[in-house]
Biopython code that builds the backbone (N, CA, C, O; Angstrom):
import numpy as np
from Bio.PDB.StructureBuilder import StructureBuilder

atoms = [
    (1, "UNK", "N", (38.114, 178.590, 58.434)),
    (1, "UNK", "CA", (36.920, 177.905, 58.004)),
    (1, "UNK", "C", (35.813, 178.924, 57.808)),
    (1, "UNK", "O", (35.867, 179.957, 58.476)),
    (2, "UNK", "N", (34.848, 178.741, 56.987)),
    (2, "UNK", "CA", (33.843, 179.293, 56.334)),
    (2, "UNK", "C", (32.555, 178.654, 56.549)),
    (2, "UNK", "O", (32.614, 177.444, 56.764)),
    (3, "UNK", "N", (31.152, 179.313, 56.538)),
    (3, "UNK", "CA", (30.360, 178.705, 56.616)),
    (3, "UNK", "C", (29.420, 178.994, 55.938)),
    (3, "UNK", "O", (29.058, 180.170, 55.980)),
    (4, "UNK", "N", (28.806, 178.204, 55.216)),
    (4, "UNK", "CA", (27.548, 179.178, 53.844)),
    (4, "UNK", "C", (26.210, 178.391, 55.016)),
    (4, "UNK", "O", (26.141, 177.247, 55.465)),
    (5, "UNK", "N", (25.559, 179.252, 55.149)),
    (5, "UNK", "CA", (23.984, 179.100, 55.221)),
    (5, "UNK", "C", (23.145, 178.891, 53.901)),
    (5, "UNK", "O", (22.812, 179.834, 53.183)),
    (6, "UNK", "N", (22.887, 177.796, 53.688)),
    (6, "UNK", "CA", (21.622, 178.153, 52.283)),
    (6, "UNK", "C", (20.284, 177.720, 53.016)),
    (6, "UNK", "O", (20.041, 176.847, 53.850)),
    (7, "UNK", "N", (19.622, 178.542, 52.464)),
    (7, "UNK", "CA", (18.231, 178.767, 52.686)),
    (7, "UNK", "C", (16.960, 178.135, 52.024)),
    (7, "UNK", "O", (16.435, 179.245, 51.937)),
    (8, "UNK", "N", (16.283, 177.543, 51.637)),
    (8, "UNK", "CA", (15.161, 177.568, 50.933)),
    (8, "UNK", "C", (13.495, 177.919, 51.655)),
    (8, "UNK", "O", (13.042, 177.240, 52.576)),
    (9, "UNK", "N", (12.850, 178.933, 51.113)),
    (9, "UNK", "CA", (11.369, 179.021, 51.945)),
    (9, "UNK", "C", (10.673, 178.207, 50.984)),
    (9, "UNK", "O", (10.868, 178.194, 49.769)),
    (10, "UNK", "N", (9.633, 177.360, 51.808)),
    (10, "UNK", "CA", (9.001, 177.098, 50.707)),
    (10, "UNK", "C", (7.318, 177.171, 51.385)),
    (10, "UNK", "O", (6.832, 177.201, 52.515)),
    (11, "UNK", "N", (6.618, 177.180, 49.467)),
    (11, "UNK", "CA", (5.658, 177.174, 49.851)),
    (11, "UNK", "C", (4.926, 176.222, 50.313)),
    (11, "UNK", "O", (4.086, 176.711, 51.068)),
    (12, "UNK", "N", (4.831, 175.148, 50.236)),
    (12, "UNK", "CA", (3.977, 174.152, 50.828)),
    (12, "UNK", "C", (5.329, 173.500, 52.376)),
    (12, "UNK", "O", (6.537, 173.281, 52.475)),
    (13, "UNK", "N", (4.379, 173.455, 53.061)),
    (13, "UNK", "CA", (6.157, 172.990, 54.301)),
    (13, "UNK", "C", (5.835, 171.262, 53.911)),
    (13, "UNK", "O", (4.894, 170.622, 53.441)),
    (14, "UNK", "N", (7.489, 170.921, 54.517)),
    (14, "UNK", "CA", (7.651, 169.520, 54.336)),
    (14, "UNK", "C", (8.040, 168.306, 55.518)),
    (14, "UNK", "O", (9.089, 168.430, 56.151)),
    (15, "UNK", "N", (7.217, 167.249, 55.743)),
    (15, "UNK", "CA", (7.267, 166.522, 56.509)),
    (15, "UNK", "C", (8.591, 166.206, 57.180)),
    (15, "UNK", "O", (9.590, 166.604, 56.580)),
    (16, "UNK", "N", (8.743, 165.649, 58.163)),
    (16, "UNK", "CA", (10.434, 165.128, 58.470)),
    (16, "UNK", "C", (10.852, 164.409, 57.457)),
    (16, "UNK", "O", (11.799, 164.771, 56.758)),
    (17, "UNK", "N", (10.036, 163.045, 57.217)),
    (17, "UNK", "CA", (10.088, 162.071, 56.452)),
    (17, "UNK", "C", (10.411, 162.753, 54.693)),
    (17, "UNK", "O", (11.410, 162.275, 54.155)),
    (18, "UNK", "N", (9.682, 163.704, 53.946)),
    (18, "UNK", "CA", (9.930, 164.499, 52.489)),
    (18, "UNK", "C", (10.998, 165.124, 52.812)),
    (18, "UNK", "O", (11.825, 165.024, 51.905)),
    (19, "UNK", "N", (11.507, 165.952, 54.016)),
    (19, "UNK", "CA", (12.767, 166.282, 54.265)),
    (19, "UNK", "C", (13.592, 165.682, 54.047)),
    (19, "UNK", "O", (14.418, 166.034, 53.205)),
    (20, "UNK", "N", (13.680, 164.651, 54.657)),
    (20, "UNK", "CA", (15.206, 163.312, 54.763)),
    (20, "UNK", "C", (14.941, 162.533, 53.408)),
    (20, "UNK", "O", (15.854, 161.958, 52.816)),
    (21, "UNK", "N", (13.474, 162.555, 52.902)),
    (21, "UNK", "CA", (14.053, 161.872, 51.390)),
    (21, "UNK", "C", (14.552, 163.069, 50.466)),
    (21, "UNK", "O", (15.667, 162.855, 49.991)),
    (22, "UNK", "N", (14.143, 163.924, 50.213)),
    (22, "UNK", "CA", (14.588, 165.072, 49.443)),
    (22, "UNK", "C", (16.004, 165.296, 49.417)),
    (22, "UNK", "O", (16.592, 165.470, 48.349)),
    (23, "UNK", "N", (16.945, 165.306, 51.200)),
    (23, "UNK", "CA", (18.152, 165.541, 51.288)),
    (23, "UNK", "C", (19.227, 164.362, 50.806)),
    (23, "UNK", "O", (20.341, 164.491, 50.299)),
    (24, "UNK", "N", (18.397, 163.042, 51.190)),
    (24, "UNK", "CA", (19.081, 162.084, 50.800)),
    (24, "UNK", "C", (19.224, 161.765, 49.785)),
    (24, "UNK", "O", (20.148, 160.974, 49.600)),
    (25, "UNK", "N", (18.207, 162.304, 48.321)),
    (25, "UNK", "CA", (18.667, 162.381, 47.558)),
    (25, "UNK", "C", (19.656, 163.258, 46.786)),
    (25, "UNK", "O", (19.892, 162.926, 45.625)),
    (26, "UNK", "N", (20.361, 164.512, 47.372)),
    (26, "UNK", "CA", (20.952, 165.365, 47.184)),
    (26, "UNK", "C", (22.290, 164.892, 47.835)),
    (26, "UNK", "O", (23.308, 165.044, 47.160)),
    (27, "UNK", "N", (22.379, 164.424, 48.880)),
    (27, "UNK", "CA", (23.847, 164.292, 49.777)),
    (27, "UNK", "C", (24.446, 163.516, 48.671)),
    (27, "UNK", "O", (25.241, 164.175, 48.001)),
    (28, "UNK", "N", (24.309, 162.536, 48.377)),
    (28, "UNK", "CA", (25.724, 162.083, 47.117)),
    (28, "UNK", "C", (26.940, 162.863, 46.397)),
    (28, "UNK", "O", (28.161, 162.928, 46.532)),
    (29, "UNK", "N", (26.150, 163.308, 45.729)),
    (29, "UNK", "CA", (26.365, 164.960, 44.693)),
    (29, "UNK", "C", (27.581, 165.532, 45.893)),
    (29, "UNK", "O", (28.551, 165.960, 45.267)),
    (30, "UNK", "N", (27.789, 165.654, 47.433)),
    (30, "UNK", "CA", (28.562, 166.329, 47.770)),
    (30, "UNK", "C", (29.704, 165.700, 48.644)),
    (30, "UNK", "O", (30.541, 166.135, 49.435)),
    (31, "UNK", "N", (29.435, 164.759, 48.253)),
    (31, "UNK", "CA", (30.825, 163.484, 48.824)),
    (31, "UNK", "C", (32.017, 163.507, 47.991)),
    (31, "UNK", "O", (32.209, 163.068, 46.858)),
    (32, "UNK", "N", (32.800, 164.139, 48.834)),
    (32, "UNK", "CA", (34.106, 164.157, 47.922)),
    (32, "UNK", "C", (34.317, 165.656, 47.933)),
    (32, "UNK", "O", (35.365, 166.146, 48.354)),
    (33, "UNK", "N", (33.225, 166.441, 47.427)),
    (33, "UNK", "CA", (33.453, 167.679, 47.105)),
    (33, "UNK", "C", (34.752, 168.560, 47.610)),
    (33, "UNK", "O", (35.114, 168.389, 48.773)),
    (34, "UNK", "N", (35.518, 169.566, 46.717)),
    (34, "UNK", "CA", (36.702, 170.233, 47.119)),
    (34, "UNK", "C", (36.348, 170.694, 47.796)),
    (34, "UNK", "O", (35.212, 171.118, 48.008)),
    (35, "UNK", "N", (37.580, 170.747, 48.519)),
    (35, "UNK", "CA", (37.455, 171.659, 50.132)),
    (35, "UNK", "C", (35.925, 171.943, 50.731)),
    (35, "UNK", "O", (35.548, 173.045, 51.131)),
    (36, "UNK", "N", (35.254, 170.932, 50.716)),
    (36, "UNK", "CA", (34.184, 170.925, 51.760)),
    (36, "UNK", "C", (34.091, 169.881, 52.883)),
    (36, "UNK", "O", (34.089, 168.683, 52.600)),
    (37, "UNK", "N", (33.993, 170.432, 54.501)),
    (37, "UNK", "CA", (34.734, 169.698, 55.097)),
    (37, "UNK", "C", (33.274, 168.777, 55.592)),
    (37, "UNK", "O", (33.413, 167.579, 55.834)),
    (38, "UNK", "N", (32.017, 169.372, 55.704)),
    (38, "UNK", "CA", (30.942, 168.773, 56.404)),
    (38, "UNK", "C", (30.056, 169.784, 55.508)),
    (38, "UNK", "O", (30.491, 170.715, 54.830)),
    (39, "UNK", "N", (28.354, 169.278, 55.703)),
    (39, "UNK", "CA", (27.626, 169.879, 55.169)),
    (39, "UNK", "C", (26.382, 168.967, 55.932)),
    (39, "UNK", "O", (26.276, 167.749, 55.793)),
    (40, "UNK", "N", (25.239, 170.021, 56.973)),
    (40, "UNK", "CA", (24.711, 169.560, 57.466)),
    (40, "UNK", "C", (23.156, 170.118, 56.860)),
    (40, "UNK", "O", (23.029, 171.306, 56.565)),
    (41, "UNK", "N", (22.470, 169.539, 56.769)),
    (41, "UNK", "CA", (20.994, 169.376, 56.515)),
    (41, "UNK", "C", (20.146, 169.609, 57.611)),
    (41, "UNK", "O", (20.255, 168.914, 58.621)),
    (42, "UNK", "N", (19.302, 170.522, 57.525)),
    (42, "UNK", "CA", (18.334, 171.437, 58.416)),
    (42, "UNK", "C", (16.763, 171.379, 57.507)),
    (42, "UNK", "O", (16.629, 171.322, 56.285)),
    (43, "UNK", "N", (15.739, 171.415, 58.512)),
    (43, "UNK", "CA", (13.934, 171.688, 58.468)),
    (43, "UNK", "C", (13.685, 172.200, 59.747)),
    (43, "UNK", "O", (13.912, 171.827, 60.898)),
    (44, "UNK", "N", (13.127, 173.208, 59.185)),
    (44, "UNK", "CA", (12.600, 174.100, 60.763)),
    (44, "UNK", "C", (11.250, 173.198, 61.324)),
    (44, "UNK", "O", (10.616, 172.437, 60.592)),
    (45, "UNK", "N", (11.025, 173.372, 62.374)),
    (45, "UNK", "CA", (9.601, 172.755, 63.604)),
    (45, "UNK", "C", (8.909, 172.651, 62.258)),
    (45, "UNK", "O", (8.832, 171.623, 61.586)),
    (46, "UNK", "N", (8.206, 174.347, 61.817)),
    (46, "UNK", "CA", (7.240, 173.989, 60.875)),
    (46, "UNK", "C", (7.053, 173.490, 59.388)),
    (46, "UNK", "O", (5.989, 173.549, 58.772)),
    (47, "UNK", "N", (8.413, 172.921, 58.834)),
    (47, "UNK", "CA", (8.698, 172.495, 57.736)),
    (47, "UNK", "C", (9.056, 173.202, 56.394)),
    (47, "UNK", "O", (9.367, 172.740, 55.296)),
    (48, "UNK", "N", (8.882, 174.699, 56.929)),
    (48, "UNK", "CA", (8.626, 175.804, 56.020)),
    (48, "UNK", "C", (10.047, 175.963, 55.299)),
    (48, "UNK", "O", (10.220, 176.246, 54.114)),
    (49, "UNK", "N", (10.711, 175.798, 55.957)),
    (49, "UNK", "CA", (12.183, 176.088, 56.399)),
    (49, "UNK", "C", (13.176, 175.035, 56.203)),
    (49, "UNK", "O", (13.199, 174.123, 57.029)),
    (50, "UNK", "N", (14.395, 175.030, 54.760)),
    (50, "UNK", "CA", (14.840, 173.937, 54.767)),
    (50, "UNK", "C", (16.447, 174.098, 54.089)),
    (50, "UNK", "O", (16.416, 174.871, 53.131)),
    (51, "UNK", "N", (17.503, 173.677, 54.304)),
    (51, "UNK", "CA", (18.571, 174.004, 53.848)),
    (51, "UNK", "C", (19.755, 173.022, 54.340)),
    (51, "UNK", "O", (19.763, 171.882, 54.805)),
    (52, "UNK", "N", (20.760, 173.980, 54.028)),
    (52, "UNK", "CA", (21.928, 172.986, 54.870)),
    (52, "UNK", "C", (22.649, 174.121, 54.890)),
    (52, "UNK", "O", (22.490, 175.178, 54.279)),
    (53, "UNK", "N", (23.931, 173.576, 56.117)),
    (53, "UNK", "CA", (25.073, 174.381, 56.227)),
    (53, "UNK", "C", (26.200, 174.197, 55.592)),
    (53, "UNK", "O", (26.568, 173.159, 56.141)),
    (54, "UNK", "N", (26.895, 174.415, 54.945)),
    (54, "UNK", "CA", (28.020, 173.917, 54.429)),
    (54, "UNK", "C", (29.423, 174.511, 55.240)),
    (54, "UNK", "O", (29.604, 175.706, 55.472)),
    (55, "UNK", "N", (30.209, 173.595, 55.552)),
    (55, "UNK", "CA", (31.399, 173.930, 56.151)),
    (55, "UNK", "C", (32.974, 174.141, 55.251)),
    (55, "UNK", "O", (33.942, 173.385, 55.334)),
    (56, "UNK", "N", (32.900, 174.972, 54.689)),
    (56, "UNK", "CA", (34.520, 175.313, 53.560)),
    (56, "UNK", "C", (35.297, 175.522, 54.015)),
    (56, "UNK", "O", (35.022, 176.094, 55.070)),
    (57, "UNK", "N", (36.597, 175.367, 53.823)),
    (57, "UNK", "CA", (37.872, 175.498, 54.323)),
    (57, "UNK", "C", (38.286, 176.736, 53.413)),
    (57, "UNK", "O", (39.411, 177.149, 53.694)),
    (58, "UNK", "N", (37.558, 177.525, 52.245)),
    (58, "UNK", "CA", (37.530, 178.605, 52.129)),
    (58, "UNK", "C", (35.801, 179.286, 51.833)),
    (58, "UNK", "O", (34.728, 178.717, 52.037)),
    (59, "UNK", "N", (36.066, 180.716, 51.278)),
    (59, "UNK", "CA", (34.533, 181.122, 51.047)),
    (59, "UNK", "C", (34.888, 180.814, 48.668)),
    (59, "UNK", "O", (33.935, 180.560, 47.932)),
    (60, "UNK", "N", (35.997, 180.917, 48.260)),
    (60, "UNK", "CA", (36.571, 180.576, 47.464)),
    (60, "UNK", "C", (35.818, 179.208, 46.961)),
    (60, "UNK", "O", (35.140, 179.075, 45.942)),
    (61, "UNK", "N", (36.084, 178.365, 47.825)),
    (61, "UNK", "CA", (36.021, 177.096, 47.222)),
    (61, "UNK", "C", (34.067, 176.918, 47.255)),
    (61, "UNK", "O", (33.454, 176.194, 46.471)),
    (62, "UNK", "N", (33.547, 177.600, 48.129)),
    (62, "UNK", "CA", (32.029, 177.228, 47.938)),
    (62, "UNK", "C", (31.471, 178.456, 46.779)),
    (62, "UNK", "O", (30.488, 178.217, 46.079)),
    (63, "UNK", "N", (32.168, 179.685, 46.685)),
    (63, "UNK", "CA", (31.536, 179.926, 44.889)),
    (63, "UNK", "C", (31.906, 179.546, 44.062)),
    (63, "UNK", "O", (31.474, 179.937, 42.977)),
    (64, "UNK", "N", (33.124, 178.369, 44.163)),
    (64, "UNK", "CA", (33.184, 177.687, 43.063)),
    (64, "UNK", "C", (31.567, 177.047, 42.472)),
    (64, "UNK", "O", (30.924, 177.218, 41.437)),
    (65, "UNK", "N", (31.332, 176.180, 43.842)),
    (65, "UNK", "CA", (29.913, 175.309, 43.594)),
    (65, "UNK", "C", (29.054, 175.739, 43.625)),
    (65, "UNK", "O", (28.198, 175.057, 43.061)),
    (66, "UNK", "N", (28.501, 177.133, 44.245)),
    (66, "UNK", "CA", (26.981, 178.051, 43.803)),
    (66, "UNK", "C", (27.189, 178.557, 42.790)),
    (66, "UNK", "O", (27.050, 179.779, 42.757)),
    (67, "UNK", "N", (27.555, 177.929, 41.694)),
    (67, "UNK", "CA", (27.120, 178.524, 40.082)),
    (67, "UNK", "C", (25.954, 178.699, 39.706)),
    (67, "UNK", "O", (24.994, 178.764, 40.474)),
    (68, "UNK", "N", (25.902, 178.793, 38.503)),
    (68, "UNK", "CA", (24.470, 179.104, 38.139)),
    (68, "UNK", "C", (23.444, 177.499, 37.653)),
    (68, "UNK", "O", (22.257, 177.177, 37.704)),
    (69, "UNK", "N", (24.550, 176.947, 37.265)),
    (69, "UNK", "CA", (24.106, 175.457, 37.059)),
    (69, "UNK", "C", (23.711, 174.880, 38.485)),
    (69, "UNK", "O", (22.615, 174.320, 38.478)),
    (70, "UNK", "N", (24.319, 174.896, 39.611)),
    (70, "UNK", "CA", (23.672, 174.834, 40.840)),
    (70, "UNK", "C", (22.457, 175.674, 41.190)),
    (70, "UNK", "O", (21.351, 175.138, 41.262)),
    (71, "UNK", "N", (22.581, 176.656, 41.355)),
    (71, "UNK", "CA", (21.443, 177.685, 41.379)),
    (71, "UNK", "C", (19.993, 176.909, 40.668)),
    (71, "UNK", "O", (18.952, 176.833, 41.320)),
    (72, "UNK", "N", (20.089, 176.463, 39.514)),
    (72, "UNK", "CA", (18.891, 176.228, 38.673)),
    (72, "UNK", "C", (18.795, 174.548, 38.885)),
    (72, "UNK", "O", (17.882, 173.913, 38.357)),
    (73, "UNK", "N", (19.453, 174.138, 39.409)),
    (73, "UNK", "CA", (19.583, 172.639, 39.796)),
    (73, "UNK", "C", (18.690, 172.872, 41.615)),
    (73, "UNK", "O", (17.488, 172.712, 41.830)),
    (74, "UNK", "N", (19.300, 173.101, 42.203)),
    (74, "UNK", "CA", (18.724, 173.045, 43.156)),
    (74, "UNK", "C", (17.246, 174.061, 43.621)),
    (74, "UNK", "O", (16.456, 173.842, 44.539)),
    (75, "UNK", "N", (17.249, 175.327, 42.508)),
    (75, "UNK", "CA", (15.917, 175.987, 42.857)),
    (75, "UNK", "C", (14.608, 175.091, 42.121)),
    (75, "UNK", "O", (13.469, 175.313, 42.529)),
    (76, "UNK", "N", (14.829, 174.095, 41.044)),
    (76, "UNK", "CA", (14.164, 173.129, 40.341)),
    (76, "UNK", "C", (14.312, 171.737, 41.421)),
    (76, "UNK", "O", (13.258, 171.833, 42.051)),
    (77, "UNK", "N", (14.801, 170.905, 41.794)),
    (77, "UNK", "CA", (14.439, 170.358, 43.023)),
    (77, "UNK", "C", (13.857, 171.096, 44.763)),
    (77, "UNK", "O", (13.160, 170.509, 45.590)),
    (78, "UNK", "N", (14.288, 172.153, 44.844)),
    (78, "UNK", "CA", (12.954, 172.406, 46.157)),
    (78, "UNK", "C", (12.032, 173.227, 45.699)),
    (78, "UNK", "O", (11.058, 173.503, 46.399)),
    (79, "UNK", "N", (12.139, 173.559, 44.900)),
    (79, "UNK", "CA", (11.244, 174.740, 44.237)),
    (79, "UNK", "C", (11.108, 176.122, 44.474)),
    (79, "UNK", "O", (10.210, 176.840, 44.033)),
    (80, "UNK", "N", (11.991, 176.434, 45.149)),
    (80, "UNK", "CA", (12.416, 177.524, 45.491)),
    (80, "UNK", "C", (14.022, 178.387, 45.111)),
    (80, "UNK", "O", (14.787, 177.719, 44.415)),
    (81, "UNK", "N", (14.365, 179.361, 45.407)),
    (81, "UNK", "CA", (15.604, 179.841, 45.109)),
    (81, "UNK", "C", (16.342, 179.826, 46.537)),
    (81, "UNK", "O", (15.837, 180.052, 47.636)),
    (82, "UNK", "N", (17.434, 179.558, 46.282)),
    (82, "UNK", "CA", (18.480, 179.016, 47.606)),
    (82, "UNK", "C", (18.583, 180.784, 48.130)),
    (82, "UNK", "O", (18.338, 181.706, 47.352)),
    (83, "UNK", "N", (18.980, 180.974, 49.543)),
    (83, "UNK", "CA", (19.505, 181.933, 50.217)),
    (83, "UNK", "C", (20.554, 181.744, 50.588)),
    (83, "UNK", "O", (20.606, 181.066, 51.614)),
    (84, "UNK", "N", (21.960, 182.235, 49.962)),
    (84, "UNK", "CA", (22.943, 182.025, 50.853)),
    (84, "UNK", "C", (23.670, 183.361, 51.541)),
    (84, "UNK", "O", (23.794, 184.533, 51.184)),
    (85, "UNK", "N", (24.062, 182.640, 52.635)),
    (85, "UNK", "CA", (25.070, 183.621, 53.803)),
    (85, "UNK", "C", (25.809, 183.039, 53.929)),
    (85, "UNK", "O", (25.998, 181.847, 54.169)),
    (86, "UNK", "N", (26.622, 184.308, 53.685)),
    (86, "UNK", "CA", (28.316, 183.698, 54.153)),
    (86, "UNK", "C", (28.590, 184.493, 55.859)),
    (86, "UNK", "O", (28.260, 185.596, 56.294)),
    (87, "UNK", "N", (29.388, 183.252, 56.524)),
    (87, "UNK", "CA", (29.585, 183.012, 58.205)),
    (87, "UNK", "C", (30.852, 183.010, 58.255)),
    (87, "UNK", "O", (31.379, 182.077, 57.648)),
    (88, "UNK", "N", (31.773, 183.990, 58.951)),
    (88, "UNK", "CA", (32.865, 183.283, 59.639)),
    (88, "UNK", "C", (33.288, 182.622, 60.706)),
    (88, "UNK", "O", (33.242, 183.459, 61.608)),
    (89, "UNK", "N", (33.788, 181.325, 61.276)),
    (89, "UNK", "CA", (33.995, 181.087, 62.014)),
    (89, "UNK", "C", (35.247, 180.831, 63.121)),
    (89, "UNK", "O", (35.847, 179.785, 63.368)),
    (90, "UNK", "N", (35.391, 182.000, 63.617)),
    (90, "UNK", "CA", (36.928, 182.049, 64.258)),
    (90, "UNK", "C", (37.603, 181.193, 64.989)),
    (90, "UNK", "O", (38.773, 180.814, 65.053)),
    (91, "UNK", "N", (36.044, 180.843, 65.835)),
    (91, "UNK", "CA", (36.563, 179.631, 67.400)),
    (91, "UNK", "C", (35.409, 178.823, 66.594)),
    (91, "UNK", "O", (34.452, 179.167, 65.901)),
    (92, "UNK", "N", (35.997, 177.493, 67.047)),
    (92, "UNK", "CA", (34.966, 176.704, 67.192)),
    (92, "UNK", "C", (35.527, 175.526, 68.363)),
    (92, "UNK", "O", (36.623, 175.067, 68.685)),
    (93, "UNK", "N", (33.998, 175.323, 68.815)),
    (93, "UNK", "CA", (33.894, 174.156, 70.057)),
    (93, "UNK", "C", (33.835, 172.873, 69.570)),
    (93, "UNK", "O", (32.860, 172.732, 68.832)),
    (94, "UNK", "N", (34.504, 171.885, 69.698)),
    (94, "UNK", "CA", (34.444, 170.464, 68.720)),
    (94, "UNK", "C", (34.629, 169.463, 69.948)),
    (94, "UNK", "O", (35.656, 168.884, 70.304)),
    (95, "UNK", "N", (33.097, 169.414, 70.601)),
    (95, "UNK", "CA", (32.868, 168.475, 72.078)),
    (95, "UNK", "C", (33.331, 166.885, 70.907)),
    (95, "UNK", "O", (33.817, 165.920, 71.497)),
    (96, "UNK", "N", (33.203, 166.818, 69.917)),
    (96, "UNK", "CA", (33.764, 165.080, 69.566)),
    (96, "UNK", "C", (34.862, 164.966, 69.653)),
    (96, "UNK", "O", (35.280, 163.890, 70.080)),
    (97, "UNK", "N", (35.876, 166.092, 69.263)),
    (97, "UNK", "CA", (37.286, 166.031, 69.515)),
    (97, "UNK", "C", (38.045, 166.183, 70.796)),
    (97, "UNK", "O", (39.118, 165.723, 71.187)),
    (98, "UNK", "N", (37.166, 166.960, 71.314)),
    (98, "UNK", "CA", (37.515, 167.549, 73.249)),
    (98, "UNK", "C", (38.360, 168.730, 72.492)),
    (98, "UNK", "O", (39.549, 168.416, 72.442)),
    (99, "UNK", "N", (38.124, 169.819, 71.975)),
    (99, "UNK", "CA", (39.621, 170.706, 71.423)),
    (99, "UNK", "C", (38.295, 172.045, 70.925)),
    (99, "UNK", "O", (37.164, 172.112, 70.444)),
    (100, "UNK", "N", (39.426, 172.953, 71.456)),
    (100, "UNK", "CA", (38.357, 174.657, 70.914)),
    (100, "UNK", "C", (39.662, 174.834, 69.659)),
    (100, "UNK", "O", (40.859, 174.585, 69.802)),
    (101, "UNK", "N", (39.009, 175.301, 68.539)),
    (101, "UNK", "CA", (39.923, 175.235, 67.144)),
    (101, "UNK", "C", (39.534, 176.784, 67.023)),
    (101, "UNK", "O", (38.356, 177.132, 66.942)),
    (102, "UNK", "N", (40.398, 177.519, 67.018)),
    (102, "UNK", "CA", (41.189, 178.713, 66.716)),
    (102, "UNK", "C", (41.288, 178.875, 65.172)),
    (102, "UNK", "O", (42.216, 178.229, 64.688)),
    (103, "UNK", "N", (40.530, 179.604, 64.275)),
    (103, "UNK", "CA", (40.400, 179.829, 62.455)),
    (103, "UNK", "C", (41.314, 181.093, 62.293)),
    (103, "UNK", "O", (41.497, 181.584, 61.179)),
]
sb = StructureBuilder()
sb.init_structure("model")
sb.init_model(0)
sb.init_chain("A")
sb.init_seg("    ")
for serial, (resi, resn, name, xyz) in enumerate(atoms, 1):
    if name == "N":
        sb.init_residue(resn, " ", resi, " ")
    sb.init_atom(name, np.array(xyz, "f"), 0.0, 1.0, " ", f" {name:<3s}", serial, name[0])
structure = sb.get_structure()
């Protein structure tokens, strides 16, 4: 498993409430998506700070979807340009499952 960090700074920060509508209008778009297993939505304390994590079952299958048509899709909805990092994750702790998962 793989993990992309995307990033957005922005300039004006955004409420909890502009957060969760902003994301909620974006989460659709990634239901279903290939080999993406979860994708979690993040705003820092001061709002400045806003992104999601995406969880891939490769790093393959998520540059499929940071194209450039993404790129200009999503830097035109937050208004900013995305940051991504790529994460590996070897162990992971999964307290919902009770099970440490070995990558």
């Amino acid at each position: 498993m793989v993990l992309a960090l995307v990033q957005f700074r922005l300039k004006r920060p955004l409420s909890p409430e502009g957060a969760t509508a902003l994301f909620e209008a974006t989460a659709p778009r990634y239901l279903g998506a290939a080999d993406l297993d979860r994708k979690s939505y993040f705003r820092s304390d001061a709002g400045d700070l806003v992104g999601a994590i995406y969880e891939w079952r490769s790093r393959a299958a998520g540059e499929c979807l940071y194209d450039a048509a993404w790129r200009a899709r999503v830097t035109a909805h937050y208004g900013a340009e995305p940051e991504v990092t790529w994460l590996e994750t070897p162990v992971v702790v999964d307290n919902l499952a009770g099970e440490i998962v070995r990558r």
